[in-house]
N, C-alpha and C positions, 0 to 999 in steps of 0.2 A: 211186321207181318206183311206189308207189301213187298218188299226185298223178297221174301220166301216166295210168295206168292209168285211175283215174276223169275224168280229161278223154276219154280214149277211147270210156269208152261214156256219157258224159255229152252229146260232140257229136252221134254219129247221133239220141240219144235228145229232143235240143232240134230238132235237124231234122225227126223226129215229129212234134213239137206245133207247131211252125209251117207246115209245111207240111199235115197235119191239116188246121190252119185254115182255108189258102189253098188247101186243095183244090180247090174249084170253079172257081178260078181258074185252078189248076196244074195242072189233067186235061186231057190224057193222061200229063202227062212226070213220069212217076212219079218219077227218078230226081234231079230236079231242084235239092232243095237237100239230096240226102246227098253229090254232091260234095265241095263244101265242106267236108262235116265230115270227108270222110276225109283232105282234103288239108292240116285245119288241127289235125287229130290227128298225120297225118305230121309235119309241122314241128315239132308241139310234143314228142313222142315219138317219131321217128325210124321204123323198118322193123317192129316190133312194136308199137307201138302205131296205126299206119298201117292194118297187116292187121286190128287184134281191130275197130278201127272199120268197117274193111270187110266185115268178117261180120257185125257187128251191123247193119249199114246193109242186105244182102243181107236179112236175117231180118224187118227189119222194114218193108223195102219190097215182102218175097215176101207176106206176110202181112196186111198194111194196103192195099197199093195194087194191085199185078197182080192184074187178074181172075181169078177170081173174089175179091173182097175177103172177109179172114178164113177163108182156105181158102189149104192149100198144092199144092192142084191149079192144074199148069198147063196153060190149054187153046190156047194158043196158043204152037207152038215158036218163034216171034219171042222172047217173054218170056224162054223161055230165053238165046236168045241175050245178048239188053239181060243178065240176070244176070254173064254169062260173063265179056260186054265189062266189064261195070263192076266184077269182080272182079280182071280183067286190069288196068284203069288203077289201081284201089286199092292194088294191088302195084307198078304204077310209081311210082304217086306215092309209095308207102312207102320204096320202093328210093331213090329218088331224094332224097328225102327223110334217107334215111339218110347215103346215100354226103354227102352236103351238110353233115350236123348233123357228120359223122366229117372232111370235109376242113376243116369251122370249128375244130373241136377240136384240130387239128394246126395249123389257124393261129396260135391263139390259147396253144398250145403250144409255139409255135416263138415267137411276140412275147413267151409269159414269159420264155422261156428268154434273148431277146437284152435285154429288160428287166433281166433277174437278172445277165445278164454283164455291162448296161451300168454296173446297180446296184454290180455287187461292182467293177465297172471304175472306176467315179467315188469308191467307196469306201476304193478301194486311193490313188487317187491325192490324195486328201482326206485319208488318214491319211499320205502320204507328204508332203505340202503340209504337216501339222501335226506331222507329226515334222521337217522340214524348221524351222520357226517355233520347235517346242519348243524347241530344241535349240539351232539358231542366235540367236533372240532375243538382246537385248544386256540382258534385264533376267532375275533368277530365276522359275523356272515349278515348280509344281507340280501334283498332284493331291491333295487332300486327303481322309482323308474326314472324314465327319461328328464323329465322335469323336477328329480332329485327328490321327491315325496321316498317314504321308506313304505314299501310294501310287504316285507315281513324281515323280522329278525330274531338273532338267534339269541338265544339268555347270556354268551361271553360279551358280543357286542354291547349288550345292557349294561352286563359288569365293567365295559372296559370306562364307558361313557358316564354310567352312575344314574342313566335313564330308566325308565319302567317302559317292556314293548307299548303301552297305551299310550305313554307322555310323548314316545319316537313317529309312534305313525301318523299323531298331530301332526309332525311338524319335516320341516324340509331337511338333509345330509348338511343342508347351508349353513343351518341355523350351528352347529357343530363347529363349522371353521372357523378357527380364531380368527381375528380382526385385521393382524398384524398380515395376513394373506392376500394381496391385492387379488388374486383371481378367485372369482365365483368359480360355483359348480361348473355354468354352461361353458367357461375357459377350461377347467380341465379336461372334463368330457371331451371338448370340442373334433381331440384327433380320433378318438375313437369311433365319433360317431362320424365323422367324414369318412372314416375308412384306410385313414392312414399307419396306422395300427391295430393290433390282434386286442392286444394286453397292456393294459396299460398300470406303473409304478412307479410311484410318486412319494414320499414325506412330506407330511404336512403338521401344523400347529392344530390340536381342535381344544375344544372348552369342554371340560367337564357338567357336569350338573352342580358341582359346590364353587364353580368359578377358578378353578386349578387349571393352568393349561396340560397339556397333552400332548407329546410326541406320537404321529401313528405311522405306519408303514400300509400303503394306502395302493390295496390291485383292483384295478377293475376292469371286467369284459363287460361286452354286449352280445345279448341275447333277442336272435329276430325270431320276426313272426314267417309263418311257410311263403309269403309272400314278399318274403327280403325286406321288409321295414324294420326298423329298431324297436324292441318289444320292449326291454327292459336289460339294467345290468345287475351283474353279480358281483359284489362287492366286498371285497376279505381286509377286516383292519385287523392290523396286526398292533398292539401296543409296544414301543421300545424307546417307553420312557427309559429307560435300565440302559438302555443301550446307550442310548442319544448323555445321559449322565457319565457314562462312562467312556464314551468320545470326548466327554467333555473336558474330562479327568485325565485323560488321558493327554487330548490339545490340551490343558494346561499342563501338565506334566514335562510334554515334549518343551513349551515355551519355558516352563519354570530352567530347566537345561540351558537350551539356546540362552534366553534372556538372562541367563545367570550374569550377575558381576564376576563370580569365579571361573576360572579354567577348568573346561571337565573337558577329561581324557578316556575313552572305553578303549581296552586294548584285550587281545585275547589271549589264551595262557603262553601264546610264546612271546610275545610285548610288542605285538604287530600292533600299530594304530590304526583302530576301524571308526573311530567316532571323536569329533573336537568340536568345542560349540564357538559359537561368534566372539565371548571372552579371550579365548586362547588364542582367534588369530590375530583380536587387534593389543593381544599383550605380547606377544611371541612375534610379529610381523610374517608368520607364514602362512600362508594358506591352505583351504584343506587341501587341496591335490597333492602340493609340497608335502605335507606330513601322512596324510593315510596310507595304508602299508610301509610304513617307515618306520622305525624303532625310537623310541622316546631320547636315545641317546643323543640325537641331532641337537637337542638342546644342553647336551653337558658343558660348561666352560673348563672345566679339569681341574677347577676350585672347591668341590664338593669331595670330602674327605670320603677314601673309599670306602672306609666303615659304614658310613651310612648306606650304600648301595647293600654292605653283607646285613645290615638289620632289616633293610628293606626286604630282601628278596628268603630272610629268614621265618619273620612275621608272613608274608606271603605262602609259602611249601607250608608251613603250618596254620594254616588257615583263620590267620587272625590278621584286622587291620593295623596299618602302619602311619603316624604320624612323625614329621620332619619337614628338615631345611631343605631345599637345594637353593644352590649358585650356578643360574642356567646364562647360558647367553639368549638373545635377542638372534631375529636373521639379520639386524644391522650390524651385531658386533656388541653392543651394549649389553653389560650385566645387571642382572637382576634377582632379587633373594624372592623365594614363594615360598611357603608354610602349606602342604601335603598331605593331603590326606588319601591314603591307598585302600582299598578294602576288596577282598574275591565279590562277585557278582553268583548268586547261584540260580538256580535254576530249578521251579517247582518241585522236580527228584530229587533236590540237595544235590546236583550235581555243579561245580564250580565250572564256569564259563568264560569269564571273561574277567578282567581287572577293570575296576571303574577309581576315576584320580579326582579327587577335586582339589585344586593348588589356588592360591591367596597370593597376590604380589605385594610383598611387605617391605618392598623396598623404601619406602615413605616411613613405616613401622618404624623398622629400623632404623632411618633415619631420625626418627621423631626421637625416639627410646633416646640417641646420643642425645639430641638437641635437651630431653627433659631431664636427662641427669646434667648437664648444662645450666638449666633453669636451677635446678633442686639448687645447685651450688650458688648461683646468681641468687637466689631468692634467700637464700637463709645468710647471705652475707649481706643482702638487705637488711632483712629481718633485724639480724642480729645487730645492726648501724643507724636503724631508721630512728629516728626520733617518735613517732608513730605506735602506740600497740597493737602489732599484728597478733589476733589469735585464732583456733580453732575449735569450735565450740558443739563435740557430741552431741546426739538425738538425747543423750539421757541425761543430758544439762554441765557435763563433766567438759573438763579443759582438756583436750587432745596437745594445745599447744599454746605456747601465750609466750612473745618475747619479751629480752630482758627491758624493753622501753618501760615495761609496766613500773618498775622502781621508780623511776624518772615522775611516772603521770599519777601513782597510786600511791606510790611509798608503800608498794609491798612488794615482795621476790616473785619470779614463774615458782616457784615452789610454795607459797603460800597460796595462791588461786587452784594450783593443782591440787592441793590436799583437801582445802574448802572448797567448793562450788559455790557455793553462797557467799562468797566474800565479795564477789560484786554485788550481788541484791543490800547485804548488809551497807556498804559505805554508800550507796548511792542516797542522797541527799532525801529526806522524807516525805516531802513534795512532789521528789519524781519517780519513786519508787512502783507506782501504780502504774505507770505508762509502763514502765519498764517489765513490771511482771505479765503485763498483758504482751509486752511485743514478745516474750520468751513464752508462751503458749499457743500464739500462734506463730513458730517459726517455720514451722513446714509448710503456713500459705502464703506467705508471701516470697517474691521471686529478689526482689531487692525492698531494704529499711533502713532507714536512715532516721537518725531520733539523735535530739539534743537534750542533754541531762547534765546535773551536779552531781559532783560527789565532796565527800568529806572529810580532808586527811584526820590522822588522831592528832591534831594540834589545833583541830577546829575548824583551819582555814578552807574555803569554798574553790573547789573548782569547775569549772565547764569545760565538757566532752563532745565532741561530735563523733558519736555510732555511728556505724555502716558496716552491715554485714549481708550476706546473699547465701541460698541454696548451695553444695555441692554433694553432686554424686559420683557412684562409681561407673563402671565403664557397663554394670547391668543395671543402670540406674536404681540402683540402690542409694537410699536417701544417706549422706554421711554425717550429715548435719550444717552446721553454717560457719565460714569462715567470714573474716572482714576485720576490721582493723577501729581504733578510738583514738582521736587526735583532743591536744591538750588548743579548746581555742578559746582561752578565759581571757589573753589577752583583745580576742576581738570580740565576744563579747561586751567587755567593760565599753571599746570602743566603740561600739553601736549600741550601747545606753547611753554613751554619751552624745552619739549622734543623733539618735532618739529627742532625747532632753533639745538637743539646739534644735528639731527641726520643731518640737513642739513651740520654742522659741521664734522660728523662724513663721510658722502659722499665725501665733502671736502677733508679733508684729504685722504681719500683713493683715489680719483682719482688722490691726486699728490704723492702718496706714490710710490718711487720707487721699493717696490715690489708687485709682481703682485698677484692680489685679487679676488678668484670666489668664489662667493656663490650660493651655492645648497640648492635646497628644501629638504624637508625628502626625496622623493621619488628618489634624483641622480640626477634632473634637476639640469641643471646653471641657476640659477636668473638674474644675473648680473654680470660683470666683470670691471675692473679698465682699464685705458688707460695703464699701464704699462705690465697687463696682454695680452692685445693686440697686444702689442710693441714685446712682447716674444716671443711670439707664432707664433705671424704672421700673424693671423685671426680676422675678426672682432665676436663679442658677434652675430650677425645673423645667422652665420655659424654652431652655436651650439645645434639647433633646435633638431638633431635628436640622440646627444650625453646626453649618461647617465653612470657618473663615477664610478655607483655602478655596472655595465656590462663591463667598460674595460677590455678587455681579458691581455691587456702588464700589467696590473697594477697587474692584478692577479699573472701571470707569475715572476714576480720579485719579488712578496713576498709583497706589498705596501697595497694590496684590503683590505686585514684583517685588517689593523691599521685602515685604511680608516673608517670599518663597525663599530669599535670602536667610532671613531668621533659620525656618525650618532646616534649610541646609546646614545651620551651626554656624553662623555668624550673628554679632552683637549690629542690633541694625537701630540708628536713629531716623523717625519719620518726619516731614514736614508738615509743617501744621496744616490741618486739614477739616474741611467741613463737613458731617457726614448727616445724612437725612434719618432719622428713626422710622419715620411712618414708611419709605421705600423698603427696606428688608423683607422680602416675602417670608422669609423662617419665623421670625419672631415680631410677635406684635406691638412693637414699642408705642408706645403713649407718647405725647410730647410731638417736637419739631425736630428740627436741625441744633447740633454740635459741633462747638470747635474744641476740636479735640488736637492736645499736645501729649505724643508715644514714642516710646522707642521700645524694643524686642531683645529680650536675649535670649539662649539656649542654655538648657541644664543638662550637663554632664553627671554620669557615675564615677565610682572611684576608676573604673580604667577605660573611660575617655568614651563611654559609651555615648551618644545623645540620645536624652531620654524623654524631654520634654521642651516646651517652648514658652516663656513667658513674657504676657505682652505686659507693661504698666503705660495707663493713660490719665490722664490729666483734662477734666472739663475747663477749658480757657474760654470760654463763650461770652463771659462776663468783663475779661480782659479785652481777647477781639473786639468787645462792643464799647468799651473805653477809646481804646485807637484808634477804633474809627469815628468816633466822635473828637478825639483830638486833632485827628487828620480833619477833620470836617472846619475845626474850629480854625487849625492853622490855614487850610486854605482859603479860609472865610477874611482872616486876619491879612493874608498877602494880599486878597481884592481889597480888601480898605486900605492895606498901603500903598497899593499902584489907583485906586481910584479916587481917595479920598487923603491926597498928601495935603497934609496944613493939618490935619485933625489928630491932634498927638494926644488929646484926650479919652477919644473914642479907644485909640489904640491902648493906652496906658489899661482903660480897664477889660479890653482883650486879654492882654497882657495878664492881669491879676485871673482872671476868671481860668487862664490857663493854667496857671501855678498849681491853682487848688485843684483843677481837676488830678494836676502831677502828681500833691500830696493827698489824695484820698487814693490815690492808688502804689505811693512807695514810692513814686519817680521823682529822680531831682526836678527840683525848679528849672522852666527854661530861662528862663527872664530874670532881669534886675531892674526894679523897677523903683528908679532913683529920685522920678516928680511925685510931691504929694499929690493926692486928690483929694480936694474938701469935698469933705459928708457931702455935702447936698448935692455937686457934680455926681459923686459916687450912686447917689441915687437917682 
């Protein structure tokens, strides 16, 4: 209103000074350019500012211009008039003016209002059009916002997640990514909302609601506010689990190719090579560069019969696959046999595209095949010479094969067991017939058996078998039953009952040997000890659990450990007589003092020189020691009386006797002869 206001009395007042100016020019029409300014105050301020400019234009043209000028006398009633008139049209034009600025303002009133309705008209039908999209879309939608909360979503994205929209807008987009993701939301996001990107697409793992993961195809924009800040984004998950399975299927496909042990060749209907996997170049030594667009022929050696190329390329035009040999060379020159397989490639219209090859190098095969009809012959001229019965024994209990050794160990033909199957269960000895019917029901679990049994010839007499049989299959592991062989060992039998008998002999005796017996394993264990060894010692063989005589510290001490380690090595070792303390042993708690103990050590040997053990025998001589040294004691007693007391042949004579007898209470000759009597009463 003040803007208006001063354009109002700012136009009459420029109409002043211009017309002022061009007064001399503009005399008489005094009125001349205050039209204008009332008409264009009208316009600009409407009915009141129309009129102040028409008083101020009346004022300053009564004043400045009607005669008398600078005087408000008028002498002339025309002048009045011209006032009158030119207050009356300041007022039309004001009016006019007005009613005009007031029927724009209702125009422009009425075009906002059909703008606002067309606005909120296009609005409505734009949010219907994108709730219509939301909603229907075939991919998941959301709202996000910035801090990854869900602010609405669409019913696919529920279906794709397995969420209820209530359970999603608890929770965060986060809570969604699987584990396995090191980046949070605020990391994916991050370039979009810096501004380094429009659009952002990504795959990611998420979690279902039943704990399934999820392949998604994952776009997101950002949506600002009119003031440039980030509002929220728009979030489209795509699901392609389907997809991400069938990349998968597909990289394993590719790999199962590559990675093949066999040579695969794709070639296309004129025998160009377009494809060769890693098999074919390290069996062939070429490369792919070397072979692609090259013809298969590169590999011919001119040993492959040309018949087979016309059945090849025959099965091929007729569109059936082709199985065969070639004899290819190598890029070094070396030949090599592979087993073939060709077959047409088609193409979803059943249209044939390409040759696909897959080749086997059976050069080993083949060589094997020679070596096993080699064997067949080697082995049945075994067979047929061994002393041994080799047989092979069907899943349905029948003889596939049995050599002629059987006569030899059964006294019956290969045609007697082939015709019966129960002629072994029958002769097998009636005692061992149960092991035996057990090992034949479970012959399919175990991998190797081995079982010792009798049997019966018809003349009564006994013999011993050693079994051995094992598994064999065929090349689809098919169970064939079990092959293995029976050896006649009655002879060693007998001899290890007989061994038997002497060793029970040989225990025998050592438990009533009066001296005492431990045997040690290689490792210093006591195995076993004698009742006499018990008797010595003091302790029972229990007590010796945590003693090992290759670690006694007294033994070592005394000088004894080293002969000891001698034994163990497999030498027959005599020890010196020696004193050992009982109570020092920390392993075992012997009762008692000191022993003088007299040992020596051997090693036992098996039948083929194995060592197997070590046994020590010892001898308590404590009782002896303590004789000798008493005799020692006496003899030296007896040379001080003869170096000190010479003349005294009495004293000595019964030295003398008193030694004898200690001699004879312990087995020793007399030392003495003692040729003077001594009467009784000297004696005493």
């Amino acid at each position: 209103m003040n803007t208006i206001l001063l354009k109002s009395i700012f136009l009459p007042l420029l109409a002043l000074a211009v017309q002022w100016v061009m007064w001399p020019w503009l005399k008489p029409f005094v009125w001349f350019l205050f039209f204008p300014a009332v008409f264009f105050s009208a316009c600009l301020g409407g009915l009141w500012s129309g009129l102040i400019s028409t008083i101020i234009s009346i004022i300053l043209v009564w004043y400045f211009f009607i005669p008398p000028q600078f005087s408000w006398v008028i002498e002339n009633q025309t002048n009045l008039y011209s006032i009158v008139l030119f207050l009356v049209m300041g007022y039309l034009f004001s009016d006019s003016q007005e009613r005009l600025r007031l029927a724009q303002q209702h125009i422009e009133a009425a075009l906002a209002e059909t703008r606002a309705a067309h606005e909120k008209n296009r609005l409505c039908m734009s949010e219907a059009r994108f709730e219509a999209i939301f909603e229907q879309v075939a991919v998941g939608m959301a709202l996000v916002a910035t801090d990854g909360h869900w602010l609405r979503i669409n019913h696919k994205l529920c279906r794709i997640v397995g969420h209820s929209q209530e359970e999603l807008l608890l929770q965060s987009i986060e809570n969604l990514i699987h584990s396995d993701n090191s980046e949070t939301w605020r990391d994916i996001v991050r370039p979009v909302l810096a501004g380094n990107i429009l659009t952002l697409s990504i795959e990611r793992r998420f979690i279902r609601k039943d704990g399934n993961p999820l392949w998604i195809n994952l776009t997101i924009a950002l949506v600002h506010n009119p003031d440039a800040m980030p509002n929220y984004f728009i979030v489209v998950l795509e699901n392609i689990e389907n997809r991400k399975q069938a990349e998968e299927q597909l990289r394993k496909l590719a790999q199962a190719v590559e990675q093949s042990p066999e040579s695969i060749v794709i070639s296309n209907l004129e025998a160009t090579i377009e494809y060769v996997n890693e098999a074919f170049v390290k069996n062939t030594g070429y490369t792919r560069d070397e072979v692609v667009n090259q013809n298969p022929r590169i590999l011919q050696s001119g040993k492959t019969p040309p018949k087979t190329y016309l059945a090849l390329w025959d099965s091929l035009i007729n569109d059936h696959a082709w199985k065969g040999e070639f004899i290819n060379r190598r890029k070094d020159g070396s030949e090599y046999v592979e087993l073939a397989v060709i077959a047409p490639l088609r193409q979803p219209d059943g249209r044939i595209s390409h040759y696909v090859a897959v080749k086997e190098d059976i050069t080993e095969r083949k060589q094997t095949e020679v070596a096993l009809r080699e064997s067949e012959t080697k082995f049945r001229l075994l067979a047929e010479n061994t002393t041994d019965c080799i047989f092979w024994l069907e899943p349905n209990g029948h003889y596939r094969y049995i050599s002629p050794a059987c006569e030899h160990i059964y006294n019956c033909s290969p045609e007697d067991f082939l015709n019966n199957p129960e002629l072994m269960t029958n002769i097998i000895h009636p005692d061992d017939q149960e092991a035996y019917r057990l090992h034949l029901a479970n012959h399919t679990q175990a991998d190797q058996y081995k079982l010792e049994f009798r049997i019966q010839h018809k003349d009564g007499s006994i013999r011993w078998l050693s079994h051995y049989c094992q598994p064999m299959y065929g090349e689809d592991d098919e169970y064939l039953g079990r092959y293995g062989s029976n050896r006649d060992i009655t002879q060693r039998k007998l001899a290890e009952i007989s061994l038997q008998d002497s060793e029970l002999r040989y225990r025998e005796l050592a438990e009533r040997s009066p001296l005492a017996i431990q045997v040690f394993s290689l490792g210093g264990e006591t195995l076993r000890v004698n009742q006499a060894w018990e008797k010595m010692w003091g302790v029972p063989f229990s007590a010796l659990n945590q003693y090992n005589v290759l670690q006694d510290k007294q033994l070592m001490a005394i000088g004894i450990l080293p002969l000891l380690e001698r034994a163990f090595s497999g030498e027959a070792v005599q020890f010196p007589n020696h004193e050992y303390d009982r109570a020092c042993t920390e392993e075992v708690l012997h009762p008692g003092g000191k022993l003088w103990i007299h040992a020596f050590a051997y090693p036992v040997y098996d039948a083929y020189g194995k060592l197997l053990e070590v046994v020590l025998l010892q001898e308590d001589i404590s009782e002896r020691k303590r004789v000798e040294n008493e005799l020692k004691r006496r003899m030296d007693e007896l040379e001080r009386f003869n170096r000190a007391m010479v003349g005294r042949e009495l004293q000595m004579i019964i030295l003398k006797r008193e030694i004898n007898e200690l001699c004879q209470a312990e087995g020793l000759p007399t030392r003495y002869v003692i040729r003077t009597t001594i009467p009784e009463k000297a004696n005493n």
